[in-house]
N, CA and C atoms as a LAMMPS dump frame, in Angstrom:
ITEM: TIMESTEP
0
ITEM: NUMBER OF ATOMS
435
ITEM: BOX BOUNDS ff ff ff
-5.0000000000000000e+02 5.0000000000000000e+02
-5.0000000000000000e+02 5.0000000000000000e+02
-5.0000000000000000e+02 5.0000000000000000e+02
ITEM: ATOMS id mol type element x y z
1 1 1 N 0.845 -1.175 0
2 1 2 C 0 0 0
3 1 3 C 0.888 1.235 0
4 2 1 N 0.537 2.277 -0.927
5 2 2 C 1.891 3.347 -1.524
6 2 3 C 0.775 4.324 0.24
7 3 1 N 1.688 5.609 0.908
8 3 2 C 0.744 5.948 1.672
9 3 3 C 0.448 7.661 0.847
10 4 1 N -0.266 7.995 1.599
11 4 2 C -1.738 9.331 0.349
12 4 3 C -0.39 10.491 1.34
13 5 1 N 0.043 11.604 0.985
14 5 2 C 0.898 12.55 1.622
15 5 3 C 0.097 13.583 1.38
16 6 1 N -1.648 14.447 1.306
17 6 2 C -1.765 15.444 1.077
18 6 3 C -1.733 16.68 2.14
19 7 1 N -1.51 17.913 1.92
20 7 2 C -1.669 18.918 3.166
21 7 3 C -1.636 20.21 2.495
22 8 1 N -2.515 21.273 2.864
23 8 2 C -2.46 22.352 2.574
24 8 3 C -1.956 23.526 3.59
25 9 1 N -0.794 23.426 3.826
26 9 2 C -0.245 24.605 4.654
27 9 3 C -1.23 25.637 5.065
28 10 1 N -1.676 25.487 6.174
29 10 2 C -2.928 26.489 7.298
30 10 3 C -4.064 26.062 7.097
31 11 1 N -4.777 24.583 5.953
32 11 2 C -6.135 24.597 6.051
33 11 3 C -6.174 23.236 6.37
34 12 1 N -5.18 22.295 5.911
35 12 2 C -5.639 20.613 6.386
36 12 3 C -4.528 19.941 5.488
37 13 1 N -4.531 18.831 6.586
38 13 2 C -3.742 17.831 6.148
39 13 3 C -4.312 16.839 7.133
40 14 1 N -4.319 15.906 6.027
41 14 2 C -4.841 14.157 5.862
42 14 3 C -4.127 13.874 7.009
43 15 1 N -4.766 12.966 7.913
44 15 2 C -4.159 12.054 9.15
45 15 3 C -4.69 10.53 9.066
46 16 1 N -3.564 9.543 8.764
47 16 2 C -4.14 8.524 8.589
48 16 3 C -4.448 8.002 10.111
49 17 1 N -5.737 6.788 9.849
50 17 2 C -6.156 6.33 10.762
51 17 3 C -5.602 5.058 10.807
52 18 1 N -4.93 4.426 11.481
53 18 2 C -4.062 2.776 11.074
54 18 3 C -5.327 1.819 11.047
55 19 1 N -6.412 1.897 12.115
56 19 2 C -7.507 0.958 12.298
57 19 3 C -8.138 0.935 11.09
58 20 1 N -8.809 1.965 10.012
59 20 2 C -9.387 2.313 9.058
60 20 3 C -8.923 0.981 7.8
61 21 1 N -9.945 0.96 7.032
62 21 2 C -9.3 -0.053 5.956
63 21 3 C -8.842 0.785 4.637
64 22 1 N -7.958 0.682 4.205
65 22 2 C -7.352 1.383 2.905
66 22 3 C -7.119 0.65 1.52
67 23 1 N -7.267 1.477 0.422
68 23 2 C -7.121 1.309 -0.904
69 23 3 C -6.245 0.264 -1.071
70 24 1 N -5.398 -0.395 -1.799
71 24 2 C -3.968 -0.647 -2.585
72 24 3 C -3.301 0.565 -2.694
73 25 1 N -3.727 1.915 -2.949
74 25 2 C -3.207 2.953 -3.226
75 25 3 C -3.292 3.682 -2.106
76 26 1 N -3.656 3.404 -0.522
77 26 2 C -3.617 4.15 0.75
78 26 3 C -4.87 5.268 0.898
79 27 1 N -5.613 4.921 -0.008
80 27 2 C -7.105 5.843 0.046
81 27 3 C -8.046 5.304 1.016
82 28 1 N -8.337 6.118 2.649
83 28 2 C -8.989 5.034 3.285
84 28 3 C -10.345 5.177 2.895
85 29 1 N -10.834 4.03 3.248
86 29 2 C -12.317 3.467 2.758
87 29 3 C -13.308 4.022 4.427
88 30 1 N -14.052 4.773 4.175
89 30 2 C -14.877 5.355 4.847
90 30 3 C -16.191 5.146 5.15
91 31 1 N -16.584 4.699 4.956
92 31 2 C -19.223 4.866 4.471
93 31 3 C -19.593 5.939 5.357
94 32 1 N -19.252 5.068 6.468
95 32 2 C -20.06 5.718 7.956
96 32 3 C -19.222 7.776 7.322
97 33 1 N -18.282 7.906 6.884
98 33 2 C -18.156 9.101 6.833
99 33 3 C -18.957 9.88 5.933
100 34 1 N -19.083 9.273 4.988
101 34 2 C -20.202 10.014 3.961
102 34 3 C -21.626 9.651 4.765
103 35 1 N -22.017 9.007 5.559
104 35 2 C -23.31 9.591 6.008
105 35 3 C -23.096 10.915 7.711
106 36 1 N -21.946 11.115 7.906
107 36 2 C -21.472 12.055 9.04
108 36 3 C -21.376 13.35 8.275
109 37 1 N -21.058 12.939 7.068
110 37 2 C -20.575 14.567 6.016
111 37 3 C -22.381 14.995 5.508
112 38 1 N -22.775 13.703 5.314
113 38 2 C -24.171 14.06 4.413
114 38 3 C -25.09 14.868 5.597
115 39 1 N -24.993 14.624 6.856
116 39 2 C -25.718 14.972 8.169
117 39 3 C -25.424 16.489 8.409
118 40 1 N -24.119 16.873 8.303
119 40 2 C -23.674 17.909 8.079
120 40 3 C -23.841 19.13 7.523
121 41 1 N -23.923 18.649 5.815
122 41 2 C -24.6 19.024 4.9
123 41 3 C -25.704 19.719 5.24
124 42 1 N -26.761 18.354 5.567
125 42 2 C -28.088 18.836 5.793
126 42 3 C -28.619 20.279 6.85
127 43 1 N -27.935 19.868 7.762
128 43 2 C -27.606 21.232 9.048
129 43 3 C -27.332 22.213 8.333
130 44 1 N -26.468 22.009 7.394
131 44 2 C -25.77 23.306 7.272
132 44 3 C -26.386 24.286 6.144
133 45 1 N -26.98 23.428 5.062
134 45 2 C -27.392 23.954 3.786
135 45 3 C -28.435 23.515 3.369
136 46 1 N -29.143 22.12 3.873
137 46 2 C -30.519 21.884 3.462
138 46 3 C -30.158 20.644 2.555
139 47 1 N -29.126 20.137 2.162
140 47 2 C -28.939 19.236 0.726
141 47 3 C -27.475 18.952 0.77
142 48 1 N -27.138 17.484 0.493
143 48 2 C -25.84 17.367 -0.06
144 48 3 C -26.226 16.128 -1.547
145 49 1 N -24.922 16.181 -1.588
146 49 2 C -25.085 15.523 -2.835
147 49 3 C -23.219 14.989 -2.734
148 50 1 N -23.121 13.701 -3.177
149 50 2 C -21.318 13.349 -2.911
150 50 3 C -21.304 13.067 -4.444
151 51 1 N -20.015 13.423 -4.466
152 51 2 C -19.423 13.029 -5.75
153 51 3 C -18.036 12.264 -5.622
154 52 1 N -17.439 12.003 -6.46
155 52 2 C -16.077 11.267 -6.48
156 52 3 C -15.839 9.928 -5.066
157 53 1 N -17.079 9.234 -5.441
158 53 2 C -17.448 8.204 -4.537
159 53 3 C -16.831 6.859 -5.688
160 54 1 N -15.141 6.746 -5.643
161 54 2 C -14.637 5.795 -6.584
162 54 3 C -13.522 4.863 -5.458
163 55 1 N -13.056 3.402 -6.095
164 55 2 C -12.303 3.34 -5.331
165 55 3 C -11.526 3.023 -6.617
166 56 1 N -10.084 3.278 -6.025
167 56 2 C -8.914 3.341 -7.272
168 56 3 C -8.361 1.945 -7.228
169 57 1 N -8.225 0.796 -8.145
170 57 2 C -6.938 0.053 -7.684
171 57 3 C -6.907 -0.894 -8.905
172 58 1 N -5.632 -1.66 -9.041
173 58 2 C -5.327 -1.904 -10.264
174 58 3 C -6.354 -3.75 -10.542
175 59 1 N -6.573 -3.331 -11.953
176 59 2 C -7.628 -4.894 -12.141
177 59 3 C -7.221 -5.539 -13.265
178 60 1 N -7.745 -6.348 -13.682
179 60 2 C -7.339 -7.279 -14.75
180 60 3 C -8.54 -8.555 -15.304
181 61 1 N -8.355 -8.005 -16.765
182 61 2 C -9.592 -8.748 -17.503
183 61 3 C -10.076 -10.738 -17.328
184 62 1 N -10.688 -11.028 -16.985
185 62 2 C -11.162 -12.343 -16.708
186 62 3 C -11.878 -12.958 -18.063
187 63 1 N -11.59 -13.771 -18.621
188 63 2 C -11.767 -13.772 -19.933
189 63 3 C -11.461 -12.875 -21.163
190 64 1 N -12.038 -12.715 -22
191 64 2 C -12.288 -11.833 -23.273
192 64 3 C -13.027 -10.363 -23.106
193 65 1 N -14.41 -10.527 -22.179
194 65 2 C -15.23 -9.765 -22.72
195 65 3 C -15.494 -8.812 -21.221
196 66 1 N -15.073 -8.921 -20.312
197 66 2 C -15.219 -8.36 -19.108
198 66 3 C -14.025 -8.391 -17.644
199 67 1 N -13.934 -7.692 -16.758
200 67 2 C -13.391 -7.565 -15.912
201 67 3 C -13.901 -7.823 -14.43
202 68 1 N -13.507 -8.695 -13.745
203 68 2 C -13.981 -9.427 -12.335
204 68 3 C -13.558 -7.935 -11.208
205 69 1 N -14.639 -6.989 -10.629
206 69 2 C -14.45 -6.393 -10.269
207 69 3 C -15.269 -6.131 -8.624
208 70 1 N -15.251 -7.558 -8.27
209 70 2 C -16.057 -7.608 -6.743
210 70 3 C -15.727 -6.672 -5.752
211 71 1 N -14.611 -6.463 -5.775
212 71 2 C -14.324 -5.468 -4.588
213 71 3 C -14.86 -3.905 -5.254
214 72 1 N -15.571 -3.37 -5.836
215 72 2 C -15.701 -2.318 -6.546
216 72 3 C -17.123 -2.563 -5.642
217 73 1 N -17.709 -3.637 -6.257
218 73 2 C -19.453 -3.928 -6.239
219 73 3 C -19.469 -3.629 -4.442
220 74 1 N -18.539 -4.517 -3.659
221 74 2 C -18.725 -3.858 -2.318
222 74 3 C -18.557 -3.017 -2.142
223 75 1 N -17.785 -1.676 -2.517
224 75 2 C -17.408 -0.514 -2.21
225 75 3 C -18.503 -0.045 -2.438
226 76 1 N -19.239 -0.217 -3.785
227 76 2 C -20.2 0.876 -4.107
228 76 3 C -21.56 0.782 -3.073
229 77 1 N -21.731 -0.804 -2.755
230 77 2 C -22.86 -0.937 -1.872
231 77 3 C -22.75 -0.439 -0.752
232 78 1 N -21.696 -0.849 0.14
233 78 2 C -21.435 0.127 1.346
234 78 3 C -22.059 1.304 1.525
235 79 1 N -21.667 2.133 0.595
236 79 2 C -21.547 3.167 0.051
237 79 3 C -22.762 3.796 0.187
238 80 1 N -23.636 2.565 -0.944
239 80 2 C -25.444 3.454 -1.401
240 80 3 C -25.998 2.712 -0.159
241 81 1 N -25.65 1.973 0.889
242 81 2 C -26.652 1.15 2.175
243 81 3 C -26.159 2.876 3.029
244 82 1 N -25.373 3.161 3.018
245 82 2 C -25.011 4.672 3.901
246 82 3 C -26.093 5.272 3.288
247 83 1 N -26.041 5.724 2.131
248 83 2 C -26.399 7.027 1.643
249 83 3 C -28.241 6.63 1.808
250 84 1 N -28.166 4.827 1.539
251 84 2 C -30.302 5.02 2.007
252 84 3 C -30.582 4.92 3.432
253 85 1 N -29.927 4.931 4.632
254 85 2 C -29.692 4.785 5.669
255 85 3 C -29.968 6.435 6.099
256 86 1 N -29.453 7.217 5.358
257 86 2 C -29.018 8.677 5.443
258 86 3 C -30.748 9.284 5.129
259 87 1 N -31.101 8.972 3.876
260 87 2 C -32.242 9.41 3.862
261 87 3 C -33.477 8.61 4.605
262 88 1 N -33.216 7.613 4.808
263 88 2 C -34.463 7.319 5.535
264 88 3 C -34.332 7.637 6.895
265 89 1 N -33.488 8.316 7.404
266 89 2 C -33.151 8.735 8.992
267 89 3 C -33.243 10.346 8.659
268 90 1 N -33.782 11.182 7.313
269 90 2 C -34.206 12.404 7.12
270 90 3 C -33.299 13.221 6.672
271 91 1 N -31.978 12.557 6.074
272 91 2 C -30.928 13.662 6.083
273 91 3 C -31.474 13.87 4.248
274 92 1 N -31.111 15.19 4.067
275 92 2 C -31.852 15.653 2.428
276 92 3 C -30.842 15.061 1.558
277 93 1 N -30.468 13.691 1.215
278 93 2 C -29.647 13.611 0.22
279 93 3 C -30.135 13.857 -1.106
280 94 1 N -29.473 14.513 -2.352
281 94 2 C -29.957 14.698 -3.651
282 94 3 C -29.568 13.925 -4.77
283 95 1 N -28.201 13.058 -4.079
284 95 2 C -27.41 12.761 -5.473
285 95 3 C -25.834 12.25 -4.506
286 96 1 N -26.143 10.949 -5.633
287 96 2 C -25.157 10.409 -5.35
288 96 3 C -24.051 10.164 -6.688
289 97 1 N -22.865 10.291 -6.899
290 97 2 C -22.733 10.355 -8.043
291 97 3 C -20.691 9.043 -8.261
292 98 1 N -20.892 8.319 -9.372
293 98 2 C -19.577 7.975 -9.402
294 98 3 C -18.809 8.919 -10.294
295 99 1 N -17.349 8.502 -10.27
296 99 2 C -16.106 9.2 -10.365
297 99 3 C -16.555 9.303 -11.686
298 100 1 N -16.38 7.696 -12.458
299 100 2 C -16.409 7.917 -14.099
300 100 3 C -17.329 6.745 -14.74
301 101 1 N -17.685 6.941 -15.683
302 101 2 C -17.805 6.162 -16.446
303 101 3 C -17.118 5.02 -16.917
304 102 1 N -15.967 5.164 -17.306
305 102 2 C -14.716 4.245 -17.359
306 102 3 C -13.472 4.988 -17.087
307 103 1 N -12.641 3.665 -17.132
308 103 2 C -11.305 4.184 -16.819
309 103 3 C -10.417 5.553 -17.404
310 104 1 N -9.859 6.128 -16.706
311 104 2 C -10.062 7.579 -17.611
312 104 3 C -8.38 7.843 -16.795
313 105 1 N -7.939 8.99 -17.289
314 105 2 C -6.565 9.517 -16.66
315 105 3 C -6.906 10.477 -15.147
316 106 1 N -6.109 10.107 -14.78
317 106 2 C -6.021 10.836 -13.373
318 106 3 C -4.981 11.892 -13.311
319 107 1 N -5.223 13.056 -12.309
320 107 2 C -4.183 14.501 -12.599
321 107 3 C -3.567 14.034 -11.586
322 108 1 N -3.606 13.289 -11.21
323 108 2 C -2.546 12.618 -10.298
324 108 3 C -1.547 11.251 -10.096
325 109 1 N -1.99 10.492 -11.028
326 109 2 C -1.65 9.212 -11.477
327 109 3 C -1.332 8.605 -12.821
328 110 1 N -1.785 9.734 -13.415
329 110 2 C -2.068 9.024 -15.285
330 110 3 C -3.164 8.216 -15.495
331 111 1 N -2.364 7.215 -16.161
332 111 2 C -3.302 5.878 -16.274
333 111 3 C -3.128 5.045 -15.48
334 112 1 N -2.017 4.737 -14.166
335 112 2 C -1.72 3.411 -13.705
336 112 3 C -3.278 3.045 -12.948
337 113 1 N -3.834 4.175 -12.464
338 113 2 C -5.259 3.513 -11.746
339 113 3 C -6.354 3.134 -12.697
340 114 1 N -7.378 2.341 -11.99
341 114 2 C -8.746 2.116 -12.999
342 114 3 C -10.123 2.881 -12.169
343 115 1 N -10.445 3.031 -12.748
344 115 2 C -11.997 3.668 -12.148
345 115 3 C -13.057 3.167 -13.264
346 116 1 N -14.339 3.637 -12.567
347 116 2 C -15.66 3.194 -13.424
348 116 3 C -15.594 1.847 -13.873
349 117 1 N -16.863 1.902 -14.544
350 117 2 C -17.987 0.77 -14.929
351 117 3 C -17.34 -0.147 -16.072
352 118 1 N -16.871 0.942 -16.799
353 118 2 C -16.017 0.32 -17.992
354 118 3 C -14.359 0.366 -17.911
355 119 1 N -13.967 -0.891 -18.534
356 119 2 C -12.863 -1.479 -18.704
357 119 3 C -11.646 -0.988 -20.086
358 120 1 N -11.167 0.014 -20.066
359 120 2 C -10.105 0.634 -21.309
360 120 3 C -8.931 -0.263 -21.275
361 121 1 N -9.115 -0.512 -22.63
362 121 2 C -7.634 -1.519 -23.277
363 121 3 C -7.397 -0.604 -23.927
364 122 1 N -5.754 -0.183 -23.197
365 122 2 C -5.717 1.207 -23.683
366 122 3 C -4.385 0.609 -24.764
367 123 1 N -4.263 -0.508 -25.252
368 123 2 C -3.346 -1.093 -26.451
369 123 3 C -4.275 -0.807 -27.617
370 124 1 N -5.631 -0.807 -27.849
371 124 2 C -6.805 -1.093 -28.258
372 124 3 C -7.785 -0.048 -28.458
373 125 1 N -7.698 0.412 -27.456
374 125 2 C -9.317 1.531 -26.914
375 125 3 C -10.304 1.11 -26.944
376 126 1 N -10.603 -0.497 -27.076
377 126 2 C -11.911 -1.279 -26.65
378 126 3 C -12.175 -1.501 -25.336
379 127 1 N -13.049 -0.632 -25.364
380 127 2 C -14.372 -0.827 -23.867
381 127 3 C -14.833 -2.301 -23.355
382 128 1 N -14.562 -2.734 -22.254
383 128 2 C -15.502 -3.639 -21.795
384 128 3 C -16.136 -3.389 -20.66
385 129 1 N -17.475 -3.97 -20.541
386 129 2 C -17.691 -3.638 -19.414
387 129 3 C -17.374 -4.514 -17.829
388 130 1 N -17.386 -3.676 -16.812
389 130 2 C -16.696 -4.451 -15.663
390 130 3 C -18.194 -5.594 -15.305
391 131 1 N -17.779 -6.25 -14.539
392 131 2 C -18.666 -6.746 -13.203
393 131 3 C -19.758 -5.812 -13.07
394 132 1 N -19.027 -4.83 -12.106
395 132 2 C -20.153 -3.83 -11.532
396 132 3 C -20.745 -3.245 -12.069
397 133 1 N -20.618 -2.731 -13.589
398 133 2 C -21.279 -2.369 -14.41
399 133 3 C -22.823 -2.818 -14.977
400 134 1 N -22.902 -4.295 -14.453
401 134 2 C -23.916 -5.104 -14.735
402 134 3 C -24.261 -5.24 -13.483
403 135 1 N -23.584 -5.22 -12.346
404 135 2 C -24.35 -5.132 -10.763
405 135 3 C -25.684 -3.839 -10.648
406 136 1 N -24.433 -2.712 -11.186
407 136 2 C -24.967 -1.411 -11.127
408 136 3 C -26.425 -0.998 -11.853
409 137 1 N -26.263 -1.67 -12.859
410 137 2 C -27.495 -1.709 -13.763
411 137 3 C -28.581 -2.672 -13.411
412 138 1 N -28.541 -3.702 -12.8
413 138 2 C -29.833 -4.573 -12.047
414 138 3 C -29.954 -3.905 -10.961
415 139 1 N -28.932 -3.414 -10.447
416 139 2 C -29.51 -2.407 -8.862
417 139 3 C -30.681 -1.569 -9.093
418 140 1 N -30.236 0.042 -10.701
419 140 2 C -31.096 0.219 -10.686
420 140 3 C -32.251 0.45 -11.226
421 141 1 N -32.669 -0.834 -12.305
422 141 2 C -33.611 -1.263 -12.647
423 141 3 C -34.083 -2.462 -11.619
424 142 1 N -34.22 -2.602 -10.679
425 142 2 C -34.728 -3.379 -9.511
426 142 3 C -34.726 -2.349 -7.917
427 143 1 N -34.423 -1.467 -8.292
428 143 2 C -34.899 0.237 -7.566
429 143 3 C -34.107 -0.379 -6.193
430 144 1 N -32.985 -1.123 -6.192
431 144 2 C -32.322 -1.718 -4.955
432 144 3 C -31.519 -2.964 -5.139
433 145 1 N -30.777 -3.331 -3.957
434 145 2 C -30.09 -5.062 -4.36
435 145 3 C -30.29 -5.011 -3.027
C-alpha cells in the first residue's frame, strides 16, 4: 500500500487512521463518513449531494469480454446502504454520483489507476464492461439489491 501525503499549509492535512481499511493505493475506505458529512450538509445547507465516490486500484480482464471487479461492487454498496440509511433517517440527500464512467486519466496518477464501470484496453481503446457495471445496472432497474 503506496501511503496518500496530502496537506495544505494552514487549512488541512490528511491524518491517517491505522484501524481504518485502505485502498492498494492508501485511500482510506470510509461509508459511515459520507453519512457524518451528508448529516452535516443537511444542518448546514438543506442538501448534499457526494461526488467522487470511486475506489482506485489496479484490475485485470477475466476472460475476453469483461473484468472481475467484486471489490468495486462492495465498495459501491457500502456506500449506497449509507447514503439510504441517510435518507431514511431524514438527512436531504440529492445525489449520489460515481467518479467515471470508465477508466479515464487521473491529474494525479495518469493511467496506472482504474476507475468506473467500464474497462479501457488502452493497447486497443476497446471498452468492456466491468462486473459492476452489470451489478450497477440490475440495482437500478430493480430500484435496490
Amino acid at each position: 500500500m503506496s501511503k496518500v501525503a496530502f496537506a495544505i499549509e494552514g487549512l488541512f492535512k490528511m491524518v491517517e487512521d491505522e484501524n481504518a481499511r485502505h485502498t492498494d493505493w492508501g485511500w482510506e475506505i470510509n461509508p459511515e463518513g459520507l453519512y457524518n458529512i451528508s448529516r452535516r450538509a443537511t444542518v448546514t445547507s438543506k442538501a448534499s449531494r457526494s461526488t467522487s465516490r470511486e475506489w482506485d486500484w489496479p484490475e485485470r480482464r477475466v476472460g475476453r469480454w469483461t473484468v472481475d471487479d467484486q471489490a468495486r461492487i462492495d465498495f459501491v454498496r457500502e456506500h449506497l446502504e449509507v447514503v439510504h440509511r441517510a435518507i431514511t433517517n431524514g438527512i436531504n440527500v440529492k445525489g449520489y454520483f460515481m467518479w467515471a464512467l470508465m477508466d479515464n486519466f487521473s491529474w494525479l496518477s495518469g493511467y496506472r489507476k482504474r476507475y468506473g464501470f467500464l474497462f479501457v484496453d488502452r493497447d486497443t481503446m476497446q471498452r468492456y464492461r466491468k462486473k459492476s457495471s452489470y451489478w450497477f445496472q440490475q440495482a437500478a432497474e430493480d430500484h435496490g439489491f
